[in-house]
C-alpha positions as CSV (number, residue, x, y, z in Angstrom):
1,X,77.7,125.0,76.1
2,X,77.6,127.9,78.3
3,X,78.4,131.5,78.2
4,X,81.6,131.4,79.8
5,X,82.5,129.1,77.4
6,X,81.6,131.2,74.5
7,X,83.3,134.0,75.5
8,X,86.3,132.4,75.8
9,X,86.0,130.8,73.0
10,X,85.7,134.1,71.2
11,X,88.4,135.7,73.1
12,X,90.7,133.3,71.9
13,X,89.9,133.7,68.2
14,X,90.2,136.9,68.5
15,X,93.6,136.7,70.2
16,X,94.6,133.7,68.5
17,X,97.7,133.0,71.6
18,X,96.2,131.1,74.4
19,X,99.1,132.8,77.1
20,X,97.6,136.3,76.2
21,X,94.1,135.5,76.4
22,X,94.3,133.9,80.0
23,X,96.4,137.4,80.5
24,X,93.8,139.5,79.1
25,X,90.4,137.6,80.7
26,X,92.9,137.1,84.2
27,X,92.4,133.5,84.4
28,X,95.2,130.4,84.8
29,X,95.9,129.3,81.5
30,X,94.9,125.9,82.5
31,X,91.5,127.0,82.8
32,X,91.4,128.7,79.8
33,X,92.5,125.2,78.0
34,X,90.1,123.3,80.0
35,X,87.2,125.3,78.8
36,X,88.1,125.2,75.2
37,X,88.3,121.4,75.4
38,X,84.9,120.8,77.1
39,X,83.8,122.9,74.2
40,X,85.1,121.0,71.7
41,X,84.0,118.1,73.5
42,X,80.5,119.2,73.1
43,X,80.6,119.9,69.8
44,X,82.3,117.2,69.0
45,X,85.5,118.9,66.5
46,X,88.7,120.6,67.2
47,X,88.1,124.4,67.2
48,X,91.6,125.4,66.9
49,X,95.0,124.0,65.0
50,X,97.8,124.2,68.3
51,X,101.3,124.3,66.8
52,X,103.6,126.6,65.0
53,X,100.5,129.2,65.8
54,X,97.1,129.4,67.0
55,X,94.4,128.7,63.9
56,X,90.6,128.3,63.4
57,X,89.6,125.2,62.2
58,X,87.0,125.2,59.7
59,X,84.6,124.2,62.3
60,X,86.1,127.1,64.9
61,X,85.1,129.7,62.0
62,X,81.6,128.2,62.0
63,X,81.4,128.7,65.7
64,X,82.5,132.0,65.1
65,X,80.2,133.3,62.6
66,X,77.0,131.6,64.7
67,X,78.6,133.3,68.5
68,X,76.4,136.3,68.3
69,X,73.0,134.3,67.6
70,X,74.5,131.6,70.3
71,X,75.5,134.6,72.8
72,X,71.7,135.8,72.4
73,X,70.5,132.4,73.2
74,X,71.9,131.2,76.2
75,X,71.2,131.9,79.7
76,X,73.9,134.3,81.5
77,X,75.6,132.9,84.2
78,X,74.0,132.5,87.2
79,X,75.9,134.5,90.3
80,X,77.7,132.3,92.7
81,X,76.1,131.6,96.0
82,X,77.2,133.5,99.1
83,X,78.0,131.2,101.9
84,X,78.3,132.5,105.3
85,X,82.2,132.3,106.5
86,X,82.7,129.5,109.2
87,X,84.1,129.9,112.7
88,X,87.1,131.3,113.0
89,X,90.4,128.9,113.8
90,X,92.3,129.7,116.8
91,X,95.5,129.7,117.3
92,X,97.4,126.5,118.3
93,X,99.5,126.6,121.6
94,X,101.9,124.0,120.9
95,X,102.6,120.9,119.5
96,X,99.9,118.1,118.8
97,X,97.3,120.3,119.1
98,X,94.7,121.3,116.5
99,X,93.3,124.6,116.8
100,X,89.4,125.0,118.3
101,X,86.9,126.2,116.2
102,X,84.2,128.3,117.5
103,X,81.3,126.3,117.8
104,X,83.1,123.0,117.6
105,X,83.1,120.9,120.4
106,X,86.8,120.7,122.3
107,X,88.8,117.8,121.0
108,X,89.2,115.3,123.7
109,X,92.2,116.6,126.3
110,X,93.9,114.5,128.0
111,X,94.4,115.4,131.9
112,X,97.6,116.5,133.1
113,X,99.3,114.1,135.4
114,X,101.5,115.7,138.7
């Protein structure tokens, strides 16, 4: 388990709408129902009833009343590495051709016949 995780895990049972939730934290809902499922993959138990509504299971509400000691616990998340941006595309000048990037070597050109 990680922090994310957690804190979307909370978020939801606060909200307790999964649409809303990916509004409020400005993911993609996908990802928001992916993360939720790796946690309950983890832990091994559904953390929420989907259907007619949005519901803590009885194992959700246990989650819920250990997230602060858990939140405490676990690492934050490390920042993402800054890679340097690549060379820069140029423009292609007609059809066939694939545009040159700086520091690439030219694709192969054929000669042009008379």
């Amino acid at each position: 388990m990680n922090i994310t995780q957690l804190e979307r895990f909370l978020a939801v049972a606060e909200e307790l709408h999964f649409p809303r939730t990916a509004d409020a934290l400005g993911i993609p809902l996908a990802s928001l129902y992916t993360s939720i499922e790796k946690l309950e993959d983890e832990i091994g138990q559904p953390l929420f009833t989907r259907g007619n509504g949005t519901q803590l299971t009885p194992a959700g509400q246990l989650l819920l009343a250990e997230a602060p000691e858990l939140r405490a616990t676990l690492p934050p998340v490390a920042p993402k590495p800054v890679v340097p941006a690549g060379g820069k595309a140029k423009a292609s000048k007609g059809k066939g051709r694939t545009p040159v990037v700086k520091g690439q070597p030219k694709p192969y050109k054929k000669r042009q016949g008379r």
